[in-house]
N, C-alpha and C positions, 0 to 999 in steps of 0.2 A: 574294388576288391570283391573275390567271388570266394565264397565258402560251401566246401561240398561234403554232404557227413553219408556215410555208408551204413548200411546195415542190413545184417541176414546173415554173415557167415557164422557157420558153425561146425558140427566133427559129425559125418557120413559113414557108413559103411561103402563100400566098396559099389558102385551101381545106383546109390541111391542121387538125389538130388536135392538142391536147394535154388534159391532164388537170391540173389543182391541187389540191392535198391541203391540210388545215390540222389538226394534233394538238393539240386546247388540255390542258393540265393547270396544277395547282392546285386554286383552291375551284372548279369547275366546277358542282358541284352547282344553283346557283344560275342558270344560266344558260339563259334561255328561246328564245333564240335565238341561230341561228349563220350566218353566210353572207360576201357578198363582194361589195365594192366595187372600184372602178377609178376610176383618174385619172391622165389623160396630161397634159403639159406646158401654161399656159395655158386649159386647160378645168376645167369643175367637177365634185368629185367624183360617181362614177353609182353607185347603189345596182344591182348586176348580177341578185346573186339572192340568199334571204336564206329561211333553212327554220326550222322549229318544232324543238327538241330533242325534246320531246315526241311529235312527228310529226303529218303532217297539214299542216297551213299552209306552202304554198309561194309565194313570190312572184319571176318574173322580169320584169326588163326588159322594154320593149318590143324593144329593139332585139336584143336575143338569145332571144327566144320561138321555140323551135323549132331552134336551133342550141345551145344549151348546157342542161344536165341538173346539178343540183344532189342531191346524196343526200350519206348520213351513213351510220358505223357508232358506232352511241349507245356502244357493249362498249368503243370504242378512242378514244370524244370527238373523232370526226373526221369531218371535213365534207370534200367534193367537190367540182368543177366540172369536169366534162364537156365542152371545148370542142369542138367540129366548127366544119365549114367556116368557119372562119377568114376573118376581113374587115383590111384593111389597119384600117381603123379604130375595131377591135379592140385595136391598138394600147394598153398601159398596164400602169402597175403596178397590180399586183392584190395588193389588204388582206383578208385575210382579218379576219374582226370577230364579239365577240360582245357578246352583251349580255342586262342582265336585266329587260328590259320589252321588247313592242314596239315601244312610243314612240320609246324610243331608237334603233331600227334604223329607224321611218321618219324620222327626223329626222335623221339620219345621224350618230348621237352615241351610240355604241355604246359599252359601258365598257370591251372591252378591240380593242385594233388588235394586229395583226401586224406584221412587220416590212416586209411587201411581197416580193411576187416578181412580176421582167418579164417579159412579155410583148412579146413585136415579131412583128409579122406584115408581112411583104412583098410586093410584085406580082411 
């Protein structure tokens, strides 16, 4: 079993930024991929950005290309998100996720979820 705890979110003004951390442990060994989803009220979940453990293979969003940065320190099993300029509609709790195929991360059935940490961004 793999346990992954978040933390960083918190409430921005509009432009500003923050940073999300995610520490998995357990069987981690196994896990080929690490990264992060979002899902606000109403809407369906967004696969945000989602990195190779291994290294190498990065995928974001379209909607955050260029304003958020995804990196890892493999030593300490922990993945990153780099937020800048900040959009209201940014807005969401953020899962951090991993999993051990890619399949499962595009599909968005990753084998382990985090508990979520929010995100709120304001005008």
């Amino acid at each position: 079993q793999v346990r992954l705890v978040e933390s960083g979110g918190g409430s921005v003004q509009t432009g500003g930024s923050l940073r999300l951390s995610c520490a998995a442990s357990g069987s981690t060994h196994g896990l080929e991929s690490m990264g992060w989803f979002r899902q606000n009220t109403g809407k369906e979940r967004e696969r945000v950005a989602t990195i190779a453990t291994g290294g190498g293979s990065i995928y974001y969003a379209d909607s955050v290309m260029g304003r958020f940065t995804i990196s890892q320190d493999v030593a300490l099993n922990t993945v990153y998100l780099r937020m800048n300029s900040l959009k209201p509609e940014d807005t969401a709790m953020y899962y951090c996720a991993a999993g051990s195929s890619p399949f499962k991360m595009l599909t968005g059935r990753p084998d382990y979820w985090g508990q979520g940490t929010q995100v709120t961004v304001s005008s």
